[in-house]
C-alpha positions in Angstrom: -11.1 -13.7 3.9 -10.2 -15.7 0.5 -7.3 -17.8 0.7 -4.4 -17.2 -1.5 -1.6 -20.2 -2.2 1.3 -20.6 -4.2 5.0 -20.5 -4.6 6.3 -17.5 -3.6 9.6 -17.4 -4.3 11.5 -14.7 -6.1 11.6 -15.2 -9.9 14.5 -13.9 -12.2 12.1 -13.7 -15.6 14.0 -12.4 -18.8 13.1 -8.6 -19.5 11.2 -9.1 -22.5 9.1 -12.2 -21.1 7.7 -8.9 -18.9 5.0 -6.1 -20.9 6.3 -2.7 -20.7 4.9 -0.8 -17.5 2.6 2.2 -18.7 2.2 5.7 -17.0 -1.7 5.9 -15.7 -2.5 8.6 -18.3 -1.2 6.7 -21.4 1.2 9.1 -22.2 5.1 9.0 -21.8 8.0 7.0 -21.5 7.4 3.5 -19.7 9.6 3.5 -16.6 12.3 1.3 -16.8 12.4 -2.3 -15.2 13.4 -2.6 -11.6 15.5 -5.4 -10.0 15.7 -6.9 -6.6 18.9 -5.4 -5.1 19.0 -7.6 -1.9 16.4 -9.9 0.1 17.0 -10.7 3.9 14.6 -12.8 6.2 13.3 -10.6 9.1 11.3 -12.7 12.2 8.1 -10.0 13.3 6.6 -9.2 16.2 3.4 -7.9 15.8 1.5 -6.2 18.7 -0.7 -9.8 18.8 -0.5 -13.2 17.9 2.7 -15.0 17.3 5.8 -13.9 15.9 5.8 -13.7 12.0 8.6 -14.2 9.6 9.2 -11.6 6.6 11.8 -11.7 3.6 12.1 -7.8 3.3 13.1 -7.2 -0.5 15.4 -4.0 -1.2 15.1 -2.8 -5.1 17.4 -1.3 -7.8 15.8 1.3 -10.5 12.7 2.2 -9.2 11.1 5.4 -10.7 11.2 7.7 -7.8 14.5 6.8 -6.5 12.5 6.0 -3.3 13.7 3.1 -0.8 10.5 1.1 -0.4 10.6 -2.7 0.6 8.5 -5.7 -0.4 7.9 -8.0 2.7 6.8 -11.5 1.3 5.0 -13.2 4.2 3.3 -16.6 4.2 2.7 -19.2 1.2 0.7 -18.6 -2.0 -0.7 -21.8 -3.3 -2.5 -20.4 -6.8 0.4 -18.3 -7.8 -1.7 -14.9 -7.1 -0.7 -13.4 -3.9 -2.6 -11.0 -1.5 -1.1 -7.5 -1.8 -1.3 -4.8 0.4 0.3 -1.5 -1.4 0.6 0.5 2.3 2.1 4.1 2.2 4.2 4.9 5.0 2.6 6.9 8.2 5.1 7.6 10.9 2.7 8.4 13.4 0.3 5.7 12.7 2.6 2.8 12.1 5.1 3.8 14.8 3.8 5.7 17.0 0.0 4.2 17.1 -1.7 7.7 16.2 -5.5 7.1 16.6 -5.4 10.1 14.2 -5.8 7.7 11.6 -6.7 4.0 10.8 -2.9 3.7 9.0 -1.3 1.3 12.0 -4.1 -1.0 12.7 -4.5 -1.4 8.7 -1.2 -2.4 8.9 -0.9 -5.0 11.5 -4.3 -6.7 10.1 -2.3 -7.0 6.6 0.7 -8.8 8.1 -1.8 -11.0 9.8 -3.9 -11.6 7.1 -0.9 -11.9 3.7 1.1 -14.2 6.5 -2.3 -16.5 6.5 -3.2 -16.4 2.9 0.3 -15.8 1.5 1.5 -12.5 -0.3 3.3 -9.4 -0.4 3.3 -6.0 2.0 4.4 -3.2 -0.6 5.9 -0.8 2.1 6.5 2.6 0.0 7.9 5.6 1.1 4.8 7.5 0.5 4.6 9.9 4.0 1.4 11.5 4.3 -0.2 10.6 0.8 2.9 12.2 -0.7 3.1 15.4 1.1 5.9 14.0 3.3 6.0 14.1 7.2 6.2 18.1 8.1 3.4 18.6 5.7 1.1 15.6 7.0 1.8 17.6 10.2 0.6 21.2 9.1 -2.3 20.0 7.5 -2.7 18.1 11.0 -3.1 21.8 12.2 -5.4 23.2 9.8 -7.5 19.9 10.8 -7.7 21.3 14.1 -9.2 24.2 13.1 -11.6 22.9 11.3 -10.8 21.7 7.7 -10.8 17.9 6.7 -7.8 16.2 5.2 -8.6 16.7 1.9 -8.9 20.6 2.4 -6.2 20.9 4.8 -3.8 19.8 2.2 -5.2 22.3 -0.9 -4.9 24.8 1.7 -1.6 24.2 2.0 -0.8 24.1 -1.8 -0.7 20.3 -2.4 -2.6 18.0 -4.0 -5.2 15.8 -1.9 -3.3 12.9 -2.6 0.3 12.4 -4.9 0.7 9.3 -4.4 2.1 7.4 -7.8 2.1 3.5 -7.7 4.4 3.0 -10.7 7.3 1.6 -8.1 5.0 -0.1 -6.8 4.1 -1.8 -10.1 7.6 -2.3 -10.7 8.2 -4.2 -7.4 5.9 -6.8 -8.4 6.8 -7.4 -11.5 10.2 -7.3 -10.2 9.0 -10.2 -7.7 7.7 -12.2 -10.7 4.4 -11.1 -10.2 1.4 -9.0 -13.0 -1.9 -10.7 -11.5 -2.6 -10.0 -7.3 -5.4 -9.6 -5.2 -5.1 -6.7 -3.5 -6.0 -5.8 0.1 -7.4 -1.6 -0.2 -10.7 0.0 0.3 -9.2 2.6 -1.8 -10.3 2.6 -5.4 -7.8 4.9 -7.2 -5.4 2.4 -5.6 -6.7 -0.4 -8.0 -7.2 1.8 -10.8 -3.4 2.8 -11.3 -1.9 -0.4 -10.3 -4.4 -1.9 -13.3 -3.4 1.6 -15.5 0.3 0.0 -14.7 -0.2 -3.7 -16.3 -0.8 -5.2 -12.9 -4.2 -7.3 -13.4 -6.2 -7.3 -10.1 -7.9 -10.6 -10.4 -10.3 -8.7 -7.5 -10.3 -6.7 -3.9 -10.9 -7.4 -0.2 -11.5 -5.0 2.1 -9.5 -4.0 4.8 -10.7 -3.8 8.3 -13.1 -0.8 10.2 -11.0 0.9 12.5 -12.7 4.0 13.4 -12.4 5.3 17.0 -13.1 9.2 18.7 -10.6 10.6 16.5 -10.1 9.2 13.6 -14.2 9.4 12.4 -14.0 12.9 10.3 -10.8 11.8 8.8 -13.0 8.2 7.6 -15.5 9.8 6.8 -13.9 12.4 4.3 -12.3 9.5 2.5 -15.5 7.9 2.4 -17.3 11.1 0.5 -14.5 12.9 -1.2 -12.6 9.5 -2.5 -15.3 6.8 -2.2 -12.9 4.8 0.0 -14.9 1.5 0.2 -14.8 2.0 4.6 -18.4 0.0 5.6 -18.7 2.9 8.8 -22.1 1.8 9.8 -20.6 -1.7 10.6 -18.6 0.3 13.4 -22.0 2.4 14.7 
């Protein structure tokens, strides 16, 4: 795991010191620039280890009108900060659904930003975009035999809407257009970059497969070339 240091503390740069965002096609308005609405210090408890301490980050002006937070954790030394852009999963984050690899990822980033010093980009993304009921009917369709790619066609929705413009917004909000950023998922990088956000480079996230989660991995694997090393779990 690299290390990431530096100052992290909240910067209030001038508007036009910051490039306008950019939609990921290139076409359209840029969306407008977001500011921090409030930031509170939260002490964690993660299921292991010792207690962490967060300062959660509320925002102002974000594209989608969404509630997501920035938690800053640890202390960047090189002024480029490990980023973990994690969509919300009720059941996986909550609950501890083995349906999915979603909670584990999420308790190895708050270990792993707190060590190297970063941000946790918590958006209000349920379901890749589909929102909770829907993750829950394609849930159903999965049982009968489609993966979660098809489920969600089948249902009339896209394989995955998630948008990362708030997400772009957030950093630069923070003070922040270069990260590393913590994702096995490609598209991830692609629009954050599309976005302005230079992503000096990558790390992997952890293998968490387990009885039934491996046709869900594995479809991300083949269908979105999700960068998930399965063979290291076999």
């Amino acid at each position: 795991m690299p290390h990431i240091s530096g100052d992290t503390r909240t910067t209030d740069l001038p508007a036009a010191s910051v490039p306008a965002l950019r939609h990921p096609d290139g076409t359209g308005d840029a969306p407008p620039r977001a500011e921090v609405r409030q930031s509170v210090r939260i002490p964690l408890y993660p299921a292991t280890g010792d207690p962490i301490t967060a300062r959660v980050t509320t925002f102002r002006g974000l594209v989608d009108g969404r509630e997501h937070l920035a938690l800053r954790l640890g202390t960047v030394q090189d002024g480029v900060p490990l980023v973990r852009v994690h969509s919300e999963c009720l059941t996986g984050d909550v609950f501890g659904s083995a349906r999915c690899d979603c909670g584990p990822q999420l308790r190895e980033a708050l270990r792993m930003i707190d060590t190297a010093g970063g941000l946790l980009l918590y958006l209000r993304q349920e379901g890749r975009g589909i929102g909770l009921y829907n993750k829950l009917d394609a849930y159903g369709l999965q049982d009968r035999g489609l993966d979660t790619y098809e489920a969600n066609r089948a249902l009339g929705l896209g394989e995955d809407e998630r948008d990362y413009a708030a997400a772009a917004q957030m950093l630069r909000a923070l003070g922040h257009d270069e990260i590393d950023l913590l994702t096995n998922n490609p598209n991830k990088c692609e629009q954050l970059r599309r976005y302005g956000i230079r992503v000096r480079r990558t790390v992997a996230t952890g293998v968490f497969v387990n009885p039934h989660n491996t046709g869900y991995l594995t479809a991300k694997v083949a269908r979105t070339s999700h960068t998930i090393r399965l063979e290291e779990s076999a």
